[in-house]
DODRENMI-83254 format. One record per residue: residue number from 0; x, z, y of N, C-alpha, C in turn. Coordinates in pm, 1 decimal, padded with zeros to 6 digits. Layout:
BEGIN
<vexmar><i>NUM</i><n_xx>X</n_xx><n_zz>Z</n_zz><n_yy>Y</n_yy><ca_xx>X</ca_xx><ca_zz>Z</ca_zz><ca_yy>Y</ca_yy><c_xx>X</c_xx><c_zz>Z</c_zz><c_yy>Y</c_yy></vexmar>
...
END
This chain:
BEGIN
<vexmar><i>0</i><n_xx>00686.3</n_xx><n_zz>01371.7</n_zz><n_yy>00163.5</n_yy><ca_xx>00688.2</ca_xx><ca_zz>01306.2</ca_zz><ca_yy>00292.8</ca_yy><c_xx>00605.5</c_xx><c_zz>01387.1</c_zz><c_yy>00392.0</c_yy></vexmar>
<vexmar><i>1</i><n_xx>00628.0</n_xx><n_zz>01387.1</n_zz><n_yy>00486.4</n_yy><ca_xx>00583.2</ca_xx><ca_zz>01459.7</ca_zz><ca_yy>00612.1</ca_yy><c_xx>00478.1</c_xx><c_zz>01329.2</c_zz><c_yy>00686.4</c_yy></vexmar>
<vexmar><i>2</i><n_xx>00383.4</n_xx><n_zz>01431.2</n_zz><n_yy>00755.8</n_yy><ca_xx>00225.9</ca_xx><ca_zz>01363.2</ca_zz><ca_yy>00750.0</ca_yy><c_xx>00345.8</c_xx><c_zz>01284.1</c_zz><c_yy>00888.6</c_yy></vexmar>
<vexmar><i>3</i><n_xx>00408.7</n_xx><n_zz>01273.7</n_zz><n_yy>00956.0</n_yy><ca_xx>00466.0</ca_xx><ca_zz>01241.0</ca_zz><ca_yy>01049.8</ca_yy><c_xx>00544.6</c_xx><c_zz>01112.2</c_zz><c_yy>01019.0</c_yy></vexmar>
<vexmar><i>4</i><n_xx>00592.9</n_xx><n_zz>01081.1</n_zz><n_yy>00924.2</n_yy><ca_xx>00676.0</ca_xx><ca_zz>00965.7</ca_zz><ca_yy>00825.3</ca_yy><c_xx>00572.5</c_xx><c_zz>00836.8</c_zz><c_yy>00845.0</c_yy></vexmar>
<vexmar><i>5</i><n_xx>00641.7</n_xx><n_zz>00758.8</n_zz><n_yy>00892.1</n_yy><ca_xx>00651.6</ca_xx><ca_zz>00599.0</ca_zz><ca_yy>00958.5</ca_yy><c_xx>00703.0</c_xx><c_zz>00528.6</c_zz><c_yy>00768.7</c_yy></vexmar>
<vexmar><i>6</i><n_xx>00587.7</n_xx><n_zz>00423.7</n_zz><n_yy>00748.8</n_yy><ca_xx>00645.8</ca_xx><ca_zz>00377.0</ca_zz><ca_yy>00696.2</ca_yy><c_xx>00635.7</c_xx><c_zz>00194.0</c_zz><c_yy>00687.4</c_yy></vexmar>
<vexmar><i>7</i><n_xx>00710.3</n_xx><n_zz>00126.1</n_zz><n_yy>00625.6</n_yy><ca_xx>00758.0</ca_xx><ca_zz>-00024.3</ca_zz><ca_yy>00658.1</ca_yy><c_xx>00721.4</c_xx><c_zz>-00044.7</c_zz><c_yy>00500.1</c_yy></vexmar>
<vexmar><i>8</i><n_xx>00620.8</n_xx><n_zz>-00211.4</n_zz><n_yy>00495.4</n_yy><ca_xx>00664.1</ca_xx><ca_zz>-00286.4</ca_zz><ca_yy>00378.1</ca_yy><c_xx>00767.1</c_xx><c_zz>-00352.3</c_zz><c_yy>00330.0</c_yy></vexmar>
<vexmar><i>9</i><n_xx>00777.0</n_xx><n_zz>-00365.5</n_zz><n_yy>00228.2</n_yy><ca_xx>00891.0</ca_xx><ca_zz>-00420.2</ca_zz><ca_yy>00117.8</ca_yy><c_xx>00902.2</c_xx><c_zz>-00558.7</c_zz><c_yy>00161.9</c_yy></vexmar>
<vexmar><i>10</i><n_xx>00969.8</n_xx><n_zz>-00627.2</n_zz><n_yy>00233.4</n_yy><ca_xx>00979.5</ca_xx><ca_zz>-00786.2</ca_zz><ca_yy>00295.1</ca_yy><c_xx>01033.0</c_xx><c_zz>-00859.3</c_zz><c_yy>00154.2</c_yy></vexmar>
<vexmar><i>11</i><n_xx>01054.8</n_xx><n_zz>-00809.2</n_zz><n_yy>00069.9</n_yy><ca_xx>01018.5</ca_xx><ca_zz>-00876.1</ca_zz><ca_yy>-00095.2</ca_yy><c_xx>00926.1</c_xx><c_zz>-00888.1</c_zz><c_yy>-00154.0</c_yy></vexmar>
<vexmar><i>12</i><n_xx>00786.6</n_xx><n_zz>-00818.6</n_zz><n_yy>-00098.0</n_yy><ca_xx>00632.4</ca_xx><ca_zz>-00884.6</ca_zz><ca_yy>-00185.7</ca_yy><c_xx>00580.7</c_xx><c_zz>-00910.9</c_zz><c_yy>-00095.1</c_yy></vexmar>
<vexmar><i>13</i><n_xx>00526.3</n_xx><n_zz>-01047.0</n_zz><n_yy>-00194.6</n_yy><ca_xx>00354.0</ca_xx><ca_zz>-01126.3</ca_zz><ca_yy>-00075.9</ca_yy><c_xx>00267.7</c_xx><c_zz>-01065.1</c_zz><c_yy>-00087.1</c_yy></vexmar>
<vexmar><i>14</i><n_xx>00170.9</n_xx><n_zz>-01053.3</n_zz><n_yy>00014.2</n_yy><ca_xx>00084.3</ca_xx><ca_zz>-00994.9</ca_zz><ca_yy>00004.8</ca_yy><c_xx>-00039.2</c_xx><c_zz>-01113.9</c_zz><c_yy>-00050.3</c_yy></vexmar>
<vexmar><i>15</i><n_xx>-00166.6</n_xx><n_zz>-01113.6</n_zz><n_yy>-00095.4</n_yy><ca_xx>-00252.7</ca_xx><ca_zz>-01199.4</ca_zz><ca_yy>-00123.6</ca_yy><c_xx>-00399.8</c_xx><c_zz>-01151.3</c_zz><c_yy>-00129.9</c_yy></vexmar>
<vexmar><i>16</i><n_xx>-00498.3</n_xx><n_zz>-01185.4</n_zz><n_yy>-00062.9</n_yy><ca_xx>-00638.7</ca_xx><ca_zz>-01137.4</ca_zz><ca_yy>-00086.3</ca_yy><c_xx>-00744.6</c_xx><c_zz>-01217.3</c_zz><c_yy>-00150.9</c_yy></vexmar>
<vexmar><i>17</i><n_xx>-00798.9</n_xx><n_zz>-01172.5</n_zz><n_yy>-00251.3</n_yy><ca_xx>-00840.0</ca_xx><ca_zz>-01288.7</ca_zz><ca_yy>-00339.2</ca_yy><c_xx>-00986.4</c_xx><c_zz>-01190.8</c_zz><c_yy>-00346.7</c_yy></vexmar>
<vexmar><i>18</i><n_xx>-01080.4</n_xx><n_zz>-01261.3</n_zz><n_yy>-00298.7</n_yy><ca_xx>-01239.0</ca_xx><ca_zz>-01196.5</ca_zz><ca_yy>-00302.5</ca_yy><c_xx>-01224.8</c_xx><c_zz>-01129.6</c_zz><c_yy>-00231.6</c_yy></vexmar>
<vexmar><i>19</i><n_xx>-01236.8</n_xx><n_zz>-00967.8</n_zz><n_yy>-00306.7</n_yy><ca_xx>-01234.4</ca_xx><ca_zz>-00827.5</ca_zz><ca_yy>-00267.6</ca_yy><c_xx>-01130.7</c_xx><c_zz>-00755.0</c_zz><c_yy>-00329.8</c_yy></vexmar>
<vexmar><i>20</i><n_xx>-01027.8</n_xx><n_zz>-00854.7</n_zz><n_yy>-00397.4</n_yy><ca_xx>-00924.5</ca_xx><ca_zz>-00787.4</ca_zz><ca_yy>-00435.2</ca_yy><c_xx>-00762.2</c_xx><c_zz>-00814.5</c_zz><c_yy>-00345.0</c_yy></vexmar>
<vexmar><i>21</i><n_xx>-00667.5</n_xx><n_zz>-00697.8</n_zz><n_yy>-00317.5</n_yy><ca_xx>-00541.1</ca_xx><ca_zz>-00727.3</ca_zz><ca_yy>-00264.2</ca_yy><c_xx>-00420.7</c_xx><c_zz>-00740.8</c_zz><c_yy>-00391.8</c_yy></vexmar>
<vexmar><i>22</i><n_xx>-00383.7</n_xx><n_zz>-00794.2</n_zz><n_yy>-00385.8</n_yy><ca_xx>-00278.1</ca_xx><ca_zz>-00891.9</ca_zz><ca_yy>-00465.5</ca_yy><c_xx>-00158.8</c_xx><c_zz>-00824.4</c_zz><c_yy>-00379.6</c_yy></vexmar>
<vexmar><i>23</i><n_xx>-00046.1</n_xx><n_zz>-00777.9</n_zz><n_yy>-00509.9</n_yy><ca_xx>00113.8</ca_xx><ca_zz>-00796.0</ca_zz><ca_yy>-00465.5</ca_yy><c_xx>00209.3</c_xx><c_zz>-00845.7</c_zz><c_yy>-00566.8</c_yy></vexmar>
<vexmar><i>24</i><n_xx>00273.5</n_xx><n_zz>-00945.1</n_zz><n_yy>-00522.5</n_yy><ca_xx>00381.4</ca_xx><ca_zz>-00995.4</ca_zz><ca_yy>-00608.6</ca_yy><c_xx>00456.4</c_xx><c_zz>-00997.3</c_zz><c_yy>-00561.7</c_yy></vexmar>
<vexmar><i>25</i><n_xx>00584.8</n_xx><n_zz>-00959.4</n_zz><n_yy>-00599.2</n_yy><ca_xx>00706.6</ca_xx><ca_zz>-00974.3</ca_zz><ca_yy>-00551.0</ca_yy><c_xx>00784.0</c_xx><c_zz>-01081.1</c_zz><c_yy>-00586.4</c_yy></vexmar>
<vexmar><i>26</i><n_xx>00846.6</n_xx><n_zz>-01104.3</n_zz><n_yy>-00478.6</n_yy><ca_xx>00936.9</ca_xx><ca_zz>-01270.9</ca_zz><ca_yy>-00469.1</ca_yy><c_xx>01024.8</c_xx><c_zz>-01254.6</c_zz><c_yy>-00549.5</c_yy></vexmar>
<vexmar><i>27</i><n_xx>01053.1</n_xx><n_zz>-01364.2</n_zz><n_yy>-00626.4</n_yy><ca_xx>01164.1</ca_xx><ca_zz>-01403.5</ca_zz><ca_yy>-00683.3</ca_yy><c_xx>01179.5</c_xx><c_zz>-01595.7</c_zz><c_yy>-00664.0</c_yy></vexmar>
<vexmar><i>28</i><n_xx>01336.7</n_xx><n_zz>-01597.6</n_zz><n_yy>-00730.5</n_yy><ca_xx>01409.7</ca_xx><ca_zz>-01692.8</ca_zz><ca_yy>-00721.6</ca_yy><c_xx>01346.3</c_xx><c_zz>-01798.4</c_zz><c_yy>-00811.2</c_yy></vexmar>
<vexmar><i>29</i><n_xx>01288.0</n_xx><n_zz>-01773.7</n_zz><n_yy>-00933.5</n_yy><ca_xx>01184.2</ca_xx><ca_zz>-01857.9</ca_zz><ca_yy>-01017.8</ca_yy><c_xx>01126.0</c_xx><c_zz>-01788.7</c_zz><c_yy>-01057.3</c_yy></vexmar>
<vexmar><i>30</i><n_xx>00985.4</n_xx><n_zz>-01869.0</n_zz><n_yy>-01054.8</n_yy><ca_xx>00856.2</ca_xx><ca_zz>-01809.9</ca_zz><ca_yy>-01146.9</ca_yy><c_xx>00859.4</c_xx><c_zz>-01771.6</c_zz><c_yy>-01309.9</c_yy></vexmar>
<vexmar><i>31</i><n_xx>01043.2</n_xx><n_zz>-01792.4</n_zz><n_yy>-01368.1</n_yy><ca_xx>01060.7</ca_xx><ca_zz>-01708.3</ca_zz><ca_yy>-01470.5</ca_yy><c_xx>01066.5</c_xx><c_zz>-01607.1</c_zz><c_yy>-01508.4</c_yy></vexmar>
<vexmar><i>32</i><n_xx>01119.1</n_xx><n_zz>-01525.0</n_zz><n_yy>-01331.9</n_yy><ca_xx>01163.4</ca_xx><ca_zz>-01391.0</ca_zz><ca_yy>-01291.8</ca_yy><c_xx>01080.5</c_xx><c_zz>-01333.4</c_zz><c_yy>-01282.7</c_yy></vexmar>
<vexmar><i>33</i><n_xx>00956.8</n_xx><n_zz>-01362.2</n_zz><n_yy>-01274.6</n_yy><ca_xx>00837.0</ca_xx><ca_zz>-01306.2</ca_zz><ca_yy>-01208.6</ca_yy><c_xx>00775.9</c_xx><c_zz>-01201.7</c_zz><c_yy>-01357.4</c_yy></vexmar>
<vexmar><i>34</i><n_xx>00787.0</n_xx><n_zz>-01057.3</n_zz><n_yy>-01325.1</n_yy><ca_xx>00717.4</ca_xx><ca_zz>-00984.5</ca_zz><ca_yy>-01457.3</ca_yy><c_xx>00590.2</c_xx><c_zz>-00884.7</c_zz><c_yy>-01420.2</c_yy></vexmar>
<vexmar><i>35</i><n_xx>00583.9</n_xx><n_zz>-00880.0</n_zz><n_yy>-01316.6</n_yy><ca_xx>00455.9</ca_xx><ca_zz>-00843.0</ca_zz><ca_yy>-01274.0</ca_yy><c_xx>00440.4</c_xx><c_zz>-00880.3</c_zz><c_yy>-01201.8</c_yy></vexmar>
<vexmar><i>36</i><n_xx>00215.7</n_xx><n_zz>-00808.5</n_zz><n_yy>-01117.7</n_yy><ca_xx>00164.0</ca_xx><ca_zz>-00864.5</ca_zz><ca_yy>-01077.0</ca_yy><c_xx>00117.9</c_xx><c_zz>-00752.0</c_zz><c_yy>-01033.8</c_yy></vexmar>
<vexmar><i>37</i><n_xx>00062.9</n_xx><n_zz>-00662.9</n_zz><n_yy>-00885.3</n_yy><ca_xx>-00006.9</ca_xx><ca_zz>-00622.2</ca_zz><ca_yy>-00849.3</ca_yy><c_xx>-00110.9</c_xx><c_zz>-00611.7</c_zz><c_yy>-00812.7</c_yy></vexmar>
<vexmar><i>38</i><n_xx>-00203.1</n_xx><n_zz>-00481.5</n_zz><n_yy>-00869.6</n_yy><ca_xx>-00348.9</ca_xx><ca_zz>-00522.3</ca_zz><ca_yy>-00780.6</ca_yy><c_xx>-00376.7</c_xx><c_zz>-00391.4</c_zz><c_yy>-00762.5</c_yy></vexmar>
<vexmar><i>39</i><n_xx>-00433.3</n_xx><n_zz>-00377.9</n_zz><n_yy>-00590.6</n_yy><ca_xx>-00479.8</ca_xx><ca_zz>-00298.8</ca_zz><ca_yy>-00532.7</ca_yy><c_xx>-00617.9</c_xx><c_zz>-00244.3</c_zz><c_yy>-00552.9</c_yy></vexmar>
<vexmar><i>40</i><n_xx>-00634.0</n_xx><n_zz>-00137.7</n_zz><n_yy>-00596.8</n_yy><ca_xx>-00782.7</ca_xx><ca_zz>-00044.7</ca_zz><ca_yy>-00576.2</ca_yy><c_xx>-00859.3</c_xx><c_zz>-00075.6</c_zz><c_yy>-00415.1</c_yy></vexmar>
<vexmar><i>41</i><n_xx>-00933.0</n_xx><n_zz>-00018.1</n_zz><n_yy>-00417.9</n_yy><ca_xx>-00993.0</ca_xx><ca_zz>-00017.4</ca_zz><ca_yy>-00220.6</ca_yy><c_xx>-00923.4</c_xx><c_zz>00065.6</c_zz><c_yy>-00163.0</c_yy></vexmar>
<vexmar><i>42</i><n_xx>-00898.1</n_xx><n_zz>00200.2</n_zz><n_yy>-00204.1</n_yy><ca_xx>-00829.8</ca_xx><ca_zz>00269.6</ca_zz><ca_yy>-00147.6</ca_yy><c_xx>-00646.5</c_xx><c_zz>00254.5</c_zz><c_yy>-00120.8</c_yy></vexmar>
<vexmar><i>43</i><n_xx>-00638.1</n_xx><n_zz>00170.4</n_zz><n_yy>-00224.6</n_yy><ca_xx>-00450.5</ca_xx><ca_zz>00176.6</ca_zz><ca_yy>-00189.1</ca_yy><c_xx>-00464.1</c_xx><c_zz>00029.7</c_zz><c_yy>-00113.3</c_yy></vexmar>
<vexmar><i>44</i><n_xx>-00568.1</n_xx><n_zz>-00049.7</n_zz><n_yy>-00123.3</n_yy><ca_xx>-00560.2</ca_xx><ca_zz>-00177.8</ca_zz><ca_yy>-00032.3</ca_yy><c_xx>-00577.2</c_xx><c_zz>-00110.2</c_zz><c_yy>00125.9</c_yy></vexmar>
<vexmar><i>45</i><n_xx>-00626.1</n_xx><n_zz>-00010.4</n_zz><n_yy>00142.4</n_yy><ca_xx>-00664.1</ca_xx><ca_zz>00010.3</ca_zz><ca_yy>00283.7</ca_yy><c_xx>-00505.5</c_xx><c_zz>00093.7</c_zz><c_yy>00331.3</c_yy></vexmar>
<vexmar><i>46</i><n_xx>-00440.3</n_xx><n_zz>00133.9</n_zz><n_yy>00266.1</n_yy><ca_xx>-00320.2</ca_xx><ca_zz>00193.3</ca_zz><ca_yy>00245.4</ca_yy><c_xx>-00203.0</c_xx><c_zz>00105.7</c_zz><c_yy>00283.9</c_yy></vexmar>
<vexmar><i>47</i><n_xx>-00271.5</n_xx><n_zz>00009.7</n_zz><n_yy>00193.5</n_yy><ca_xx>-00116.1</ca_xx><ca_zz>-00126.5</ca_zz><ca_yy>00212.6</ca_yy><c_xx>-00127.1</c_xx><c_zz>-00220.0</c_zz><c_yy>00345.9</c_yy></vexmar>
<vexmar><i>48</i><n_xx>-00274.6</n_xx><n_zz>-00218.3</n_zz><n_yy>00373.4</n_yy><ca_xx>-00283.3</ca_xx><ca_zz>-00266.4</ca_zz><ca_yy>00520.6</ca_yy><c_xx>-00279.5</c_xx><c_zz>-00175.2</c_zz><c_yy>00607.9</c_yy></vexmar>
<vexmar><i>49</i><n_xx>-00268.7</n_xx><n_zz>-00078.0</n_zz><n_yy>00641.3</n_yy><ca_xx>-00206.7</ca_xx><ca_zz>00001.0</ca_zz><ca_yy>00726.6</ca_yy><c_xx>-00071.7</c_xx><c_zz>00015.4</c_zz><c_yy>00778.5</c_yy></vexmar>
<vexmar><i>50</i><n_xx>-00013.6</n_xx><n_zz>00002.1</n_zz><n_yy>00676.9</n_yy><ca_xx>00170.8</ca_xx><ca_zz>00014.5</ca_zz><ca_yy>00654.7</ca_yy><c_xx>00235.3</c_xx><c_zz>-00112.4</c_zz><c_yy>00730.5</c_yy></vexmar>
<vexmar><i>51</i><n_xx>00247.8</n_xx><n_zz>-00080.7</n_zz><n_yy>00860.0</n_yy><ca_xx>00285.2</ca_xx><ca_zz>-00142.6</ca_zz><ca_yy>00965.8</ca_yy><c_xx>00426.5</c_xx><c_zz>-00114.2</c_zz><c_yy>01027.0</c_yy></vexmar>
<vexmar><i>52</i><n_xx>00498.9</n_xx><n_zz>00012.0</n_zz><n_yy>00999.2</n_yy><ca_xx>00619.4</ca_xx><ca_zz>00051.2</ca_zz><ca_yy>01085.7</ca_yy><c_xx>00558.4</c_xx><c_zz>00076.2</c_zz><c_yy>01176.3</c_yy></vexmar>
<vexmar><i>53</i><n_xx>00455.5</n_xx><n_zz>00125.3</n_zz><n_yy>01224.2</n_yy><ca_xx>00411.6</ca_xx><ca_zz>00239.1</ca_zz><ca_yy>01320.7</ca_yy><c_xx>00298.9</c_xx><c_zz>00328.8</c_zz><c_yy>01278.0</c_yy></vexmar>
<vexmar><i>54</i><n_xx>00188.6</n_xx><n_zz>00306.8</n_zz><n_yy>01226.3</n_yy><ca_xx>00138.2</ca_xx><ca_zz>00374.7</ca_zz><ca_yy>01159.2</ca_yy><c_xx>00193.2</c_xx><c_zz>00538.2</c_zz><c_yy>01065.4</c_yy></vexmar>
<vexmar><i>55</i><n_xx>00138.0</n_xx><n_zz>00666.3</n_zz><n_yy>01108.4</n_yy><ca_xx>00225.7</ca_xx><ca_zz>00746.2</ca_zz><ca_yy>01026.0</ca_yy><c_xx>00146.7</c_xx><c_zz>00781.9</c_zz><c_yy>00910.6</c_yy></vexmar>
<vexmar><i>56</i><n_xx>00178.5</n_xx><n_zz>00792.5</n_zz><n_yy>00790.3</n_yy><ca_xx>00140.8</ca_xx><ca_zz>00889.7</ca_zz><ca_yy>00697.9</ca_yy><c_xx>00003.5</c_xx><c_zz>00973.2</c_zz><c_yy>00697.2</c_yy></vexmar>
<vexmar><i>57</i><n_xx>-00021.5</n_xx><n_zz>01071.0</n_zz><n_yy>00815.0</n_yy><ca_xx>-00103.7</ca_xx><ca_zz>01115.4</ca_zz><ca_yy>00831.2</ca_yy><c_xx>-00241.6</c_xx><c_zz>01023.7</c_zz><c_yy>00866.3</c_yy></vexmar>
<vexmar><i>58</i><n_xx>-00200.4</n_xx><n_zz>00996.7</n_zz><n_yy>00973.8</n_yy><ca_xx>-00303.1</ca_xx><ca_zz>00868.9</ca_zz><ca_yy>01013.4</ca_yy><c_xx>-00392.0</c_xx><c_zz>00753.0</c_zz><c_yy>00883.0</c_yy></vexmar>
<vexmar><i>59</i><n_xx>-00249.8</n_xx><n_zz>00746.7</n_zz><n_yy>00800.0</n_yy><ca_xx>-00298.0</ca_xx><ca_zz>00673.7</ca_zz><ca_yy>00694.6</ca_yy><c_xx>-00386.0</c_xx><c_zz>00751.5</c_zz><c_yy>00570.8</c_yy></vexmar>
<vexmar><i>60</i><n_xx>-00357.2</n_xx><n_zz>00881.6</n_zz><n_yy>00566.7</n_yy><ca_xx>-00411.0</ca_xx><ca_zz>00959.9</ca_zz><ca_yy>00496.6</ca_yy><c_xx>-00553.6</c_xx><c_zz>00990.1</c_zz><c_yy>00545.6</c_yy></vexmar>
<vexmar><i>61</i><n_xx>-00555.0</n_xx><n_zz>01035.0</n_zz><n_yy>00626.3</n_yy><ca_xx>-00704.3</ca_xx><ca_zz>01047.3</ca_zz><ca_yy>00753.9</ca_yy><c_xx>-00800.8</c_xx><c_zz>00937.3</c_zz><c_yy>00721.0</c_yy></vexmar>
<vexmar><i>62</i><n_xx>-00739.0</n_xx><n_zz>00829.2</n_zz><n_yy>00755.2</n_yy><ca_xx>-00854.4</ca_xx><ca_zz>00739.9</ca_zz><ca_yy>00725.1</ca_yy><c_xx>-00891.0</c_xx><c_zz>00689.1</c_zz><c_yy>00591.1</c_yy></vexmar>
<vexmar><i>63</i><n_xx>-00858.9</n_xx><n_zz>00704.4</n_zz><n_yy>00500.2</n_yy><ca_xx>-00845.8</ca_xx><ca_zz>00688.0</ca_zz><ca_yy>00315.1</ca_yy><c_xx>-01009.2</c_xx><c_zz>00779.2</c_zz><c_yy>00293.3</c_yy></vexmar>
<vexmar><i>64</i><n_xx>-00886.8</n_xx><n_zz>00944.9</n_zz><n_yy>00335.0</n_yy><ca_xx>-00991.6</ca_xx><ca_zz>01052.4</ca_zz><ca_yy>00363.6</ca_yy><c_xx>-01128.4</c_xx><c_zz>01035.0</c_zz><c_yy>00417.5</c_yy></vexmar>
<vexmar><i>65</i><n_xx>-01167.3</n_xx><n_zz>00959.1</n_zz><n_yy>00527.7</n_yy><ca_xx>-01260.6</ca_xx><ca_zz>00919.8</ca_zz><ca_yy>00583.1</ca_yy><c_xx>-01337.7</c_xx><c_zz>00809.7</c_zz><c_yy>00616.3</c_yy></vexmar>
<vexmar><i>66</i><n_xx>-01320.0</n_xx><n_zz>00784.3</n_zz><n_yy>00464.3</n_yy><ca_xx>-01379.5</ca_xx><ca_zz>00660.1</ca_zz><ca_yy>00436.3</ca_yy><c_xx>-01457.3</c_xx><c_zz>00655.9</c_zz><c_yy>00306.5</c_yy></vexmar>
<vexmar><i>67</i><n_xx>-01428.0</n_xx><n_zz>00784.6</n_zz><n_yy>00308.0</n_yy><ca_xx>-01547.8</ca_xx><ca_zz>00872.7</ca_zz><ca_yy>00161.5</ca_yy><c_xx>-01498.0</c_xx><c_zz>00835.0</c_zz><c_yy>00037.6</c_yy></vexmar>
<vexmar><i>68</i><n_xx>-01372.3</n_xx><n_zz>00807.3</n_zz><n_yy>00037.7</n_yy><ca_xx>-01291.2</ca_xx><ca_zz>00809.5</ca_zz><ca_yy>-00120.9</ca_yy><c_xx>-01270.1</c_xx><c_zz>00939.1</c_zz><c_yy>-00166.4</c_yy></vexmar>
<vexmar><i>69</i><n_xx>-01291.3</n_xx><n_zz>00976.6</n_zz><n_yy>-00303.1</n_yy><ca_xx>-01308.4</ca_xx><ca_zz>01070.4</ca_zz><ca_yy>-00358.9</ca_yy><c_xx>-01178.3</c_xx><c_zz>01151.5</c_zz><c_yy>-00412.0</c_yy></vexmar>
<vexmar><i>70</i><n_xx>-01073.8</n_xx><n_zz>01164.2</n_zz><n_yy>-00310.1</n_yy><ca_xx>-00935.2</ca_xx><ca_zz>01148.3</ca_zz><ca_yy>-00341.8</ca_yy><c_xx>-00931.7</c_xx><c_zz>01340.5</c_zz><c_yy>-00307.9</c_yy></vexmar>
<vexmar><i>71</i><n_xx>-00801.4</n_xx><n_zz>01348.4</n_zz><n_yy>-00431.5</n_yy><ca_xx>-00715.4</ca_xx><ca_zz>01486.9</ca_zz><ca_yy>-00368.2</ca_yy><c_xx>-00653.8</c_xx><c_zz>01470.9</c_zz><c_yy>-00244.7</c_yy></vexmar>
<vexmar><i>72</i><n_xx>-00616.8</n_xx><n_zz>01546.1</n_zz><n_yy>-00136.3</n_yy><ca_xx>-00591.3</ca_xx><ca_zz>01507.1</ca_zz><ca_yy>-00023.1</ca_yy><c_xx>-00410.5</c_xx><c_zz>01504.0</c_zz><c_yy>-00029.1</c_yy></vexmar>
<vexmar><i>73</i><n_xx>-00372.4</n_xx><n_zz>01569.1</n_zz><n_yy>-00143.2</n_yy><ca_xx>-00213.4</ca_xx><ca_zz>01539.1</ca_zz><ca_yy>-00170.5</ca_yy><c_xx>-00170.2</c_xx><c_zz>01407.3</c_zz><c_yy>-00238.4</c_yy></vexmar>
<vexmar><i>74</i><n_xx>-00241.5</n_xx><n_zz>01382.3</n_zz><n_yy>-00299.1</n_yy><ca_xx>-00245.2</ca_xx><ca_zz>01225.6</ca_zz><ca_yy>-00361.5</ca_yy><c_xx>-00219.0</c_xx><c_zz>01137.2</c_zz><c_yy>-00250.2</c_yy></vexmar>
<vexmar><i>75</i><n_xx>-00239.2</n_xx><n_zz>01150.1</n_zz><n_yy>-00135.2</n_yy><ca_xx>-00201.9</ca_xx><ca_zz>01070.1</ca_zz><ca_yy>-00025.8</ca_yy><c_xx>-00089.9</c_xx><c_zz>01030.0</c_zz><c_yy>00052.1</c_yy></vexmar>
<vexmar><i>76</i><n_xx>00009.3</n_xx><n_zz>01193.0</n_zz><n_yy>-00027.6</n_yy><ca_xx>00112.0</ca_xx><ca_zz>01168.2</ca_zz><ca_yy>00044.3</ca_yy><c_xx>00240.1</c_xx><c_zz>01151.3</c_zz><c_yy>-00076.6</c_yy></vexmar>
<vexmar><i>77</i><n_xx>00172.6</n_xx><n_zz>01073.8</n_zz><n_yy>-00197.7</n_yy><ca_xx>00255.8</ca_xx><ca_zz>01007.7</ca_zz><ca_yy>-00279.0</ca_yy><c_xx>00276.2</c_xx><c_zz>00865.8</c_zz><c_yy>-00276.7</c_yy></vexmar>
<vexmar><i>78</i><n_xx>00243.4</n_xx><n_zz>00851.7</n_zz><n_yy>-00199.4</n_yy><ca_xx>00283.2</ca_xx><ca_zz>00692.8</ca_zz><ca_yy>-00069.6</ca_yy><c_xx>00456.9</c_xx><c_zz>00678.6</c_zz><c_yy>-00133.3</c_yy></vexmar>
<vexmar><i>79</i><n_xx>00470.7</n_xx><n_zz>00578.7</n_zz><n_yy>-00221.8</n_yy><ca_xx>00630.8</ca_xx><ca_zz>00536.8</ca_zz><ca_yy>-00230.9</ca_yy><c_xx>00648.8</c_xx><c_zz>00442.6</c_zz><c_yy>-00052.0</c_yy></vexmar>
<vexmar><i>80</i><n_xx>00774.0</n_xx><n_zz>00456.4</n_zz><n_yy>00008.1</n_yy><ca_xx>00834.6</ca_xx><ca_zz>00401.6</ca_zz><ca_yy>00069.4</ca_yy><c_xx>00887.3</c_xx><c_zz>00268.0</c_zz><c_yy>00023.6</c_yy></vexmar>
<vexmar><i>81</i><n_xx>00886.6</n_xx><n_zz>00247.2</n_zz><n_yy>-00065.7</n_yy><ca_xx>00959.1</ca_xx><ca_zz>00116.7</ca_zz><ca_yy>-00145.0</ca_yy><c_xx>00864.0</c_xx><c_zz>00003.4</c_zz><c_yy>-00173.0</c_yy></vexmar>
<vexmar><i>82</i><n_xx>00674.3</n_xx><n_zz>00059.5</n_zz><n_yy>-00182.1</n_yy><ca_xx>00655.4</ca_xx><ca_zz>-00085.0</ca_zz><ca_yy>-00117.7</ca_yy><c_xx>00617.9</c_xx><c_zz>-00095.6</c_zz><c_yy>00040.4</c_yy></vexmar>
END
């Protein structure tokens, strides 16, 4: 992905903040369907609240970066589009 790439959440998972943790589950039709459960690190929570459909890539990378996470700076731009 190009530091320029806009990206949009998945309007199939809730989002949920519980303490200091971000929560994703994705919707289904019954709570039979349901086979996982997401949970966000600090760094991919600051990631998943960013992801607005205007926000780009870079921007989102920048601030991860500068927020003193101890990250490879390519690791940032393995951002799936799909959530």
């Amino acid at each position: 992905m190009q530091n320029t790439t806009v990206l949009k959440k998945n309007k199939n998972m809730v989002t949920r903040k519980i303490a200091d943790e971000t929560i994703l589950l994705p919707i289904y039709k019954t709570s039979k369907e349901i086979n996982c459960i997401y949970t966000l690190n600090k760094p991919a929570s600051i990631v998943w609240d960013m992801i607005d459909g205007k926000t780009t890539i870079g921007e989102i990378k920048d601030k991860v970066l500068n927020n003193g996470f101890d990250l490879i700076k390519d690791s940032a731009y393995r951002i799936k589009d799909k959530v």
